[in-house]
TORKOL-4160 file (C-alpha; in steps of 0.2 Angstrom, whole numbers, padded with zeros to 4 digits, m for minus):
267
<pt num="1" X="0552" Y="0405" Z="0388"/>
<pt num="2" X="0541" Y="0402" Z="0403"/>
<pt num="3" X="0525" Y="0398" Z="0392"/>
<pt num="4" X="0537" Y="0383" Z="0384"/>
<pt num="5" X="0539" Y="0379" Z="0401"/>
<pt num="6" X="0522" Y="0379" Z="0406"/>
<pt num="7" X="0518" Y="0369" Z="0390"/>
<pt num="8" X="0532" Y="0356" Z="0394"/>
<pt num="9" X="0525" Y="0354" Z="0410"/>
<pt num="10" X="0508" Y="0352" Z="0406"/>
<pt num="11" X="0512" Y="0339" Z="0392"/>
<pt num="12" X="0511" Y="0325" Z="0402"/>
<pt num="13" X="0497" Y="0327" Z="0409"/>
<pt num="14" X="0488" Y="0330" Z="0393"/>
<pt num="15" X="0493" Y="0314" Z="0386"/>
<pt num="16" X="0489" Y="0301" Z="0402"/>
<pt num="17" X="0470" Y="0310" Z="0402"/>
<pt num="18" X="0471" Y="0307" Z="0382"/>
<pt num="19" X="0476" Y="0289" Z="0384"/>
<pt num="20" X="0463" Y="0285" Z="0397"/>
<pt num="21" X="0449" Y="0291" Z="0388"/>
<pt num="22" X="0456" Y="0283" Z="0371"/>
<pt num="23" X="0458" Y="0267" Z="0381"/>
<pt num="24" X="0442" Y="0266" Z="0391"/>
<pt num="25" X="0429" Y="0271" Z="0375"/>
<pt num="26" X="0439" Y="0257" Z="0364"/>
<pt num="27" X="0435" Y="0244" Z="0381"/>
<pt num="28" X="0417" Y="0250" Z="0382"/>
<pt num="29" X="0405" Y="0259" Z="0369"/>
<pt num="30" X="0396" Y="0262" Z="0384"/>
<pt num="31" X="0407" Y="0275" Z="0394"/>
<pt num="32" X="0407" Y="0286" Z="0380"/>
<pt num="33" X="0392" Y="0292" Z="0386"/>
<pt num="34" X="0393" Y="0291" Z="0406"/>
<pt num="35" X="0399" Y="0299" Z="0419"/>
<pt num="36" X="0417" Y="0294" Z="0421"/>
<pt num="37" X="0429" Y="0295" Z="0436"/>
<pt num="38" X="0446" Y="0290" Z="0434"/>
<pt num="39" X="0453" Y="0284" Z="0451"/>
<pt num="40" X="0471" Y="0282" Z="0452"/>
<pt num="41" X="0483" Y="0267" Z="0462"/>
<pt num="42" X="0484" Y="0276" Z="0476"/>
<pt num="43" X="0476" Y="0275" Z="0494"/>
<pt num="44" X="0464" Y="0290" Z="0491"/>
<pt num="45" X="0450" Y="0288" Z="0482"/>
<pt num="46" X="0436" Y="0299" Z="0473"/>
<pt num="47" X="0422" Y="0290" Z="0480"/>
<pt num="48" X="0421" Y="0288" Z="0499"/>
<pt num="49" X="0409" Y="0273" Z="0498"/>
<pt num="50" X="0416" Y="0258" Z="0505"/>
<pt num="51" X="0413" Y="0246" Z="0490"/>
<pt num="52" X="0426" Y="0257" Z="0483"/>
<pt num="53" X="0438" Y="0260" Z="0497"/>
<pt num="54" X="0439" Y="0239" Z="0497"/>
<pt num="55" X="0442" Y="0239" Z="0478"/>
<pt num="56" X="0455" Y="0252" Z="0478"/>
<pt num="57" X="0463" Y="0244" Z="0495"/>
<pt num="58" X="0467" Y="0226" Z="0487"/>
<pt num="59" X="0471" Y="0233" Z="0469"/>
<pt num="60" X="0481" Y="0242" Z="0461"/>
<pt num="61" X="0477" Y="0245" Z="0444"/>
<pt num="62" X="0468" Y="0261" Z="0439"/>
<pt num="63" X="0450" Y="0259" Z="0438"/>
<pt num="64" X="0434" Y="0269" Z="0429"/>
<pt num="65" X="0416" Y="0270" Z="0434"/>
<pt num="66" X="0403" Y="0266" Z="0422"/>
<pt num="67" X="0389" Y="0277" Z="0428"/>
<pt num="68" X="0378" Y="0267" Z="0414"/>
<pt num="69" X="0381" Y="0251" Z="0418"/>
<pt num="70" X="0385" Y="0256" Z="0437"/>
<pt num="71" X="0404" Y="0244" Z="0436"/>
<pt num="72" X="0419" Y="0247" Z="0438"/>
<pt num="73" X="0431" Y="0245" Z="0422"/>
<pt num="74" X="0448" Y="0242" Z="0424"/>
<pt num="75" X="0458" Y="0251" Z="0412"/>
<pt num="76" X="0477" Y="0249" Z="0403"/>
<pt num="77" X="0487" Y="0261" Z="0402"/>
<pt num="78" X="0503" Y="0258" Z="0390"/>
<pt num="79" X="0515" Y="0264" Z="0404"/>
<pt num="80" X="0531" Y="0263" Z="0396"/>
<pt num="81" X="0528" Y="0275" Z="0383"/>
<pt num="82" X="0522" Y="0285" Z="0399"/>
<pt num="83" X="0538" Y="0285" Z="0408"/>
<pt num="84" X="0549" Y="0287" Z="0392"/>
<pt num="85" X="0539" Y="0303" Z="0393"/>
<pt num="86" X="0542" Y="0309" Z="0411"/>
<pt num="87" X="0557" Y="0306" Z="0410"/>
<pt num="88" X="0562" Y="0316" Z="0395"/>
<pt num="89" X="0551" Y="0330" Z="0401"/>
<pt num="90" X="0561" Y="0328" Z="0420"/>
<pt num="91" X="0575" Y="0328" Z="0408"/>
<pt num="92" X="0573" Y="0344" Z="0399"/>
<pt num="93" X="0568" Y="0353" Z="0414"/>
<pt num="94" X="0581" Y="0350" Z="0421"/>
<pt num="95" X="0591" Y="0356" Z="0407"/>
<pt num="96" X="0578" Y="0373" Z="0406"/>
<pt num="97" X="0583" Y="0376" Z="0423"/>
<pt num="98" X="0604" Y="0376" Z="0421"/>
<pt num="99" X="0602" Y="0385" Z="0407"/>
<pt num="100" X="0592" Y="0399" Z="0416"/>
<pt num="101" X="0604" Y="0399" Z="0430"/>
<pt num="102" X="0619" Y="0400" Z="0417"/>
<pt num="103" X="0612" Y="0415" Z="0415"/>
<pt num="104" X="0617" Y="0427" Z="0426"/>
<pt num="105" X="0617" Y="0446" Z="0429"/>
<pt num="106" X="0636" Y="0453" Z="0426"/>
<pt num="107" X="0646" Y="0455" Z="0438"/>
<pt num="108" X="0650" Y="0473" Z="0445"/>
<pt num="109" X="0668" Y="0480" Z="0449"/>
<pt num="110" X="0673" Y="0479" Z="0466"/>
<pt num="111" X="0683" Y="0494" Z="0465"/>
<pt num="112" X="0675" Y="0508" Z="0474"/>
<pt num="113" X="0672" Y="0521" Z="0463"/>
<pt num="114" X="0677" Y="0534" Z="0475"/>
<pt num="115" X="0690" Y="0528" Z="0485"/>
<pt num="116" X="0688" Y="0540" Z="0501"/>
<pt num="117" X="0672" Y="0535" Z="0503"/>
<pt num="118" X="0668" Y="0521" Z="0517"/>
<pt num="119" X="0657" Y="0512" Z="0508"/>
<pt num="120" X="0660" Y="0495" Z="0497"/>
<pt num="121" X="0665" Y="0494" Z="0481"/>
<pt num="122" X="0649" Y="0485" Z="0474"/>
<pt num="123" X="0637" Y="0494" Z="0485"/>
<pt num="124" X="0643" Y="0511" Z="0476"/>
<pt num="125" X="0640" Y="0504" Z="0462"/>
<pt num="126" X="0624" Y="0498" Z="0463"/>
<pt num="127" X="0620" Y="0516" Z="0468"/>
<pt num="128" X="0628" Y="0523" Z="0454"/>
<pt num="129" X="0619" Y="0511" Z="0442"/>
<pt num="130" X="0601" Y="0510" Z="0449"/>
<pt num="131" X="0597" Y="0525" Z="0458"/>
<pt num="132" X="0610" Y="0537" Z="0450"/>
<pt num="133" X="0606" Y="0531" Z="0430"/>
<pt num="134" X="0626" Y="0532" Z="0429"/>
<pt num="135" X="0626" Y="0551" Z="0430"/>
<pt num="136" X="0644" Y="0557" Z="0443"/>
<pt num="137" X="0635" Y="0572" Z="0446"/>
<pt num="138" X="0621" Y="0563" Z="0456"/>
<pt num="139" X="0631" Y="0552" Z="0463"/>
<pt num="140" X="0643" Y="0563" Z="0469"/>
<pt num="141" X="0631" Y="0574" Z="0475"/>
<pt num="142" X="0621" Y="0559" Z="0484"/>
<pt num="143" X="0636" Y="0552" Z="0494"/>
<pt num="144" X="0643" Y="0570" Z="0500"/>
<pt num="145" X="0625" Y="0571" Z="0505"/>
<pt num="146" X="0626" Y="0554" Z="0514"/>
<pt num="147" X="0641" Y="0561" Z="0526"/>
<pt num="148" X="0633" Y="0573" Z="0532"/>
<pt num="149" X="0615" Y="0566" Z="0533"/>
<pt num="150" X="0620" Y="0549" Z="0542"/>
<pt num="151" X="0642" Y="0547" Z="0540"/>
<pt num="152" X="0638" Y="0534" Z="0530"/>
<pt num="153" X="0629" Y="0524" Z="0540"/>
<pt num="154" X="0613" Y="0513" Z="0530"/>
<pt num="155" X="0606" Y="0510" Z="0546"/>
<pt num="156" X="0605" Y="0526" Z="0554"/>
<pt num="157" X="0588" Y="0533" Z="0561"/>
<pt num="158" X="0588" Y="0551" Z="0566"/>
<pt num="159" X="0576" Y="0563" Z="0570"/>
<pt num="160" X="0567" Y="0556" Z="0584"/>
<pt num="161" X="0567" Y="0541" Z="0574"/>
<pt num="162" X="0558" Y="0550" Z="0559"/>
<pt num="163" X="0572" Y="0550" Z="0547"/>
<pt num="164" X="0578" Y="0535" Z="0540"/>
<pt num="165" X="0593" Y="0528" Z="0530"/>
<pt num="166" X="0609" Y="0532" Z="0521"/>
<pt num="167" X="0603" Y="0550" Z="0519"/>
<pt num="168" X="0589" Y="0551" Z="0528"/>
<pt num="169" X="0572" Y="0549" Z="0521"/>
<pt num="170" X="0559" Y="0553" Z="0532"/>
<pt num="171" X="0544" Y="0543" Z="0526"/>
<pt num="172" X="0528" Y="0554" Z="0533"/>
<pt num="173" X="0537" Y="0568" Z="0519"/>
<pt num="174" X="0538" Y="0553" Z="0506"/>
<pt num="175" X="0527" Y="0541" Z="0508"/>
<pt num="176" X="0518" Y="0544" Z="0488"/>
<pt num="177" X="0536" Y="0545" Z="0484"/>
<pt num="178" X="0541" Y="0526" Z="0492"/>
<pt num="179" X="0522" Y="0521" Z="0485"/>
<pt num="180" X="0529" Y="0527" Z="0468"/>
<pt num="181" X="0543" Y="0514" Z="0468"/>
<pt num="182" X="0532" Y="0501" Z="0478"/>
<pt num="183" X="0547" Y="0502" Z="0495"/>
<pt num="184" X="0542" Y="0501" Z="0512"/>
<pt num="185" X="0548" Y="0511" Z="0526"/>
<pt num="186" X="0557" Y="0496" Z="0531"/>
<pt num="187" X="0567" Y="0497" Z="0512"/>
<pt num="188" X="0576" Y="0514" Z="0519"/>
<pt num="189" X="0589" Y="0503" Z="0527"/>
<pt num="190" X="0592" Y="0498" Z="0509"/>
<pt num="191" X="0605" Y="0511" Z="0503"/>
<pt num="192" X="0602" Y="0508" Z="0485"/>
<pt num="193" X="0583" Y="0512" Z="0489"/>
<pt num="194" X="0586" Y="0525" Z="0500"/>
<pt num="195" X="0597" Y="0534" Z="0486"/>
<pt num="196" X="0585" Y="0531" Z="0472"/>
<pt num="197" X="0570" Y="0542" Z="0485"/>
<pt num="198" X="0583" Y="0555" Z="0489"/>
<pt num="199" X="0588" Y="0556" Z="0471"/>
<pt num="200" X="0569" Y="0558" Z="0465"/>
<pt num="201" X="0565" Y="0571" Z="0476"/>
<pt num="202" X="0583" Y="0581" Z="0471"/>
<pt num="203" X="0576" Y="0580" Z="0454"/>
<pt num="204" X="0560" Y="0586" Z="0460"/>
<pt num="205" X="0566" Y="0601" Z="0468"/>
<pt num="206" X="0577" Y="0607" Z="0453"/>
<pt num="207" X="0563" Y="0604" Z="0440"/>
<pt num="208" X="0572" Y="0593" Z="0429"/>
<pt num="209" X="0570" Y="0575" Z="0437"/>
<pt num="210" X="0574" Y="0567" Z="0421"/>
<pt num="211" X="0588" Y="0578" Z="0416"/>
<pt num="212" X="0605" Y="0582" Z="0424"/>
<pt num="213" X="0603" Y="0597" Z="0436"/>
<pt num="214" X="0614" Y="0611" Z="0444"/>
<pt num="215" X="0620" Y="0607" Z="0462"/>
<pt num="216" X="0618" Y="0624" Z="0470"/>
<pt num="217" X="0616" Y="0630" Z="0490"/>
<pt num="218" X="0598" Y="0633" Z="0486"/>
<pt num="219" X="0595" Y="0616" Z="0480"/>
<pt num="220" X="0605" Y="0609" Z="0495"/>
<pt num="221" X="0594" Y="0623" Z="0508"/>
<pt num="222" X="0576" Y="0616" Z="0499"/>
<pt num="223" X="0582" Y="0597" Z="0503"/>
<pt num="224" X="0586" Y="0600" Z="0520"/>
<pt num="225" X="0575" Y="0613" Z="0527"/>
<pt num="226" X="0561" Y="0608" Z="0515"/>
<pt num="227" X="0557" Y="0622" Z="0502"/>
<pt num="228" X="0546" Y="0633" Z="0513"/>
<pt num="229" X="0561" Y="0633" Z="0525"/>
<pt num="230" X="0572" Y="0636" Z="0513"/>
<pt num="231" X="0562" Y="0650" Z="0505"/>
<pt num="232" X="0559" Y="0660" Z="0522"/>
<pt num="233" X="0579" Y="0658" Z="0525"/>
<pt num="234" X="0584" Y="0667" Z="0507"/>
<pt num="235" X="0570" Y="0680" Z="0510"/>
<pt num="236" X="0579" Y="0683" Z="0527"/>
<pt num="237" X="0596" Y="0684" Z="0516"/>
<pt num="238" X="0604" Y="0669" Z="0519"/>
<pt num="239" X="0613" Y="0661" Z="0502"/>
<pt num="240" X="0618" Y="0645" Z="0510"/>
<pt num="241" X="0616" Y="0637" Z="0526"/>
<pt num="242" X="0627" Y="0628" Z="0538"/>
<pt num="243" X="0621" Y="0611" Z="0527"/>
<pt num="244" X="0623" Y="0616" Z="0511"/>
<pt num="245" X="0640" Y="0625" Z="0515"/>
<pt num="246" X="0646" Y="0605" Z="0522"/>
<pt num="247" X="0637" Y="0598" Z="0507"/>
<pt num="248" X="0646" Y="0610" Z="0492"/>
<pt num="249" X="0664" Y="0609" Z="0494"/>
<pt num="250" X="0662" Y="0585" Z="0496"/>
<pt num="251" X="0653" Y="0585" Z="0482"/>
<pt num="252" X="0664" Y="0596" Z="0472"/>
<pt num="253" X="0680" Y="0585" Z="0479"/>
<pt num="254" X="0670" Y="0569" Z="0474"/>
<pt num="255" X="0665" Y="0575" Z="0459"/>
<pt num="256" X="0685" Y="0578" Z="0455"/>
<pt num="257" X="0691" Y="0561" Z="0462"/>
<pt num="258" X="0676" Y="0552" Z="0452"/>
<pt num="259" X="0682" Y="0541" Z="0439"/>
<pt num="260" X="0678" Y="0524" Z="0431"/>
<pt num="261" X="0690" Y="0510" Z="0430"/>
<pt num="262" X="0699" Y="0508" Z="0415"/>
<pt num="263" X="0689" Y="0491" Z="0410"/>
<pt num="264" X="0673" Y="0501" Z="0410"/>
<pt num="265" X="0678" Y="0516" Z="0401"/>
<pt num="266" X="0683" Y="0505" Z="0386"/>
<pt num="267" X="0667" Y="0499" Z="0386"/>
């Protein structure tokens, strides 16, 4: 589509240089072989000399330089073909460009696919769809993450300003993650962006990024404390931690109260 665009475009442009060349050889055997400048009706002209600004000042039909003969050779230019021609290419851009913006992305639902969460209904989506791949179990899991690491709040900065977003990304830990994805530290404040780092680095810790993964305490532990921290706390006897103990019982709620609307399971 876009190279018929370019070509449509360009068409025009094509056929005016093609007609002045046709036109000027036919007028003058001569020009075939010279150095030929095409200067338009306009006030700027190719060549600064003044013999040419007086020419172009006091006419305005299009003009070429015989480099042979050193003259100036006015040329004709059929321009109502010319025109018909703009404007049926004006015209068919015009109609490329409604059709292109006929084409729209579908809407999503509005209703929020869990209810008892205070986010909106689209912006749930949009996490459920692009950072989430439709799976409930990561999405569940993300936004019962997302109460605890920031109540919900995209804007949030914690930890001295070092964590960032919905559930709290802290870029100096992620930057080869957020370079994976080409974000910015400034893209955290986007939840759908933030979800989709968190996401990859739940995925990460379980060892199975592309698959679904089971939600344990020690997965919770290795996200919050990191996985040396988490390692030192189960070596020290600790299955769970305060975290992860917060985390479990939302996301098993949520993962209950998840359910698509009725339009979209029929689909």
């Amino acid at each position: 589509m876009k190279r018929k665009l370019y070509l449509l475009l360009l068409a025009p442009v094509f056929i005016f240089f093609s007609l002045t060349c046709m036109t000027a050889k036919a007028g003058d055997p001569h020009i075939a072989n010279s150095r030929v400048a095409v200067l338009e009706s306009f006030e700027t002209t190719i060549d600064p000399s003044p013999e040419w600004q007086d020419y172009n000042r006091v006419n305005t039909t299009p003009v070429i330089y015989d480099s042979v003969q050193d003259r100036i050779v006015p040329i004709t230019i059929p321009l109502k073909p010319l025109t018909k021609l703009l404007a049926f290419s004006r015209d068919s851009l015009s109609l490329l460009t409604e059709n292109l913006n006929a084409i729209e992305e579908p809407e999503l639902p509005h209703t929020p696919l869990l209810s008892s969460v205070p986010l909106d209904g689209e912006v749930q989506w949009q996490i459920y769809a692009q950072a989430c791949h439709e799976d409930p179990v990561r999405f569940c899991l993300v936004m019962a993450m997302a109460n605890s690491e920031s109540g919900y709040d995209p804007l949030k900065v914690g930890d001295n300003g070092d964590a960032i977003g919905l559930v709290q990304v802290q870029p100096k830990w992620h930057q080869s993650r957020l370079d994976k994805y080409g974000f910015t530290t400034d893209d955290l404040f986007d939840p759908v962006k933030c979800c989709i780092v968190s996401i990859d680095y739940l995925g990460e810790l379980a060892g199975c990024p592309d698959q679904e993964f089971e939600v344990t305490h020690a997965l919770l532990m290795r996200y919050n404390m990191g996985p040396s921290g988490a390692a030192k706390a189960m070596r020290n006897g600790h299955s769970s931690s305060y975290y992860s103990r917060e985390v479990m019982p939302l996301y098993e709620q949520y993962l209950t109260e998840f359910t698509l609307p009725t339009s979209e399971l029929a689909s």
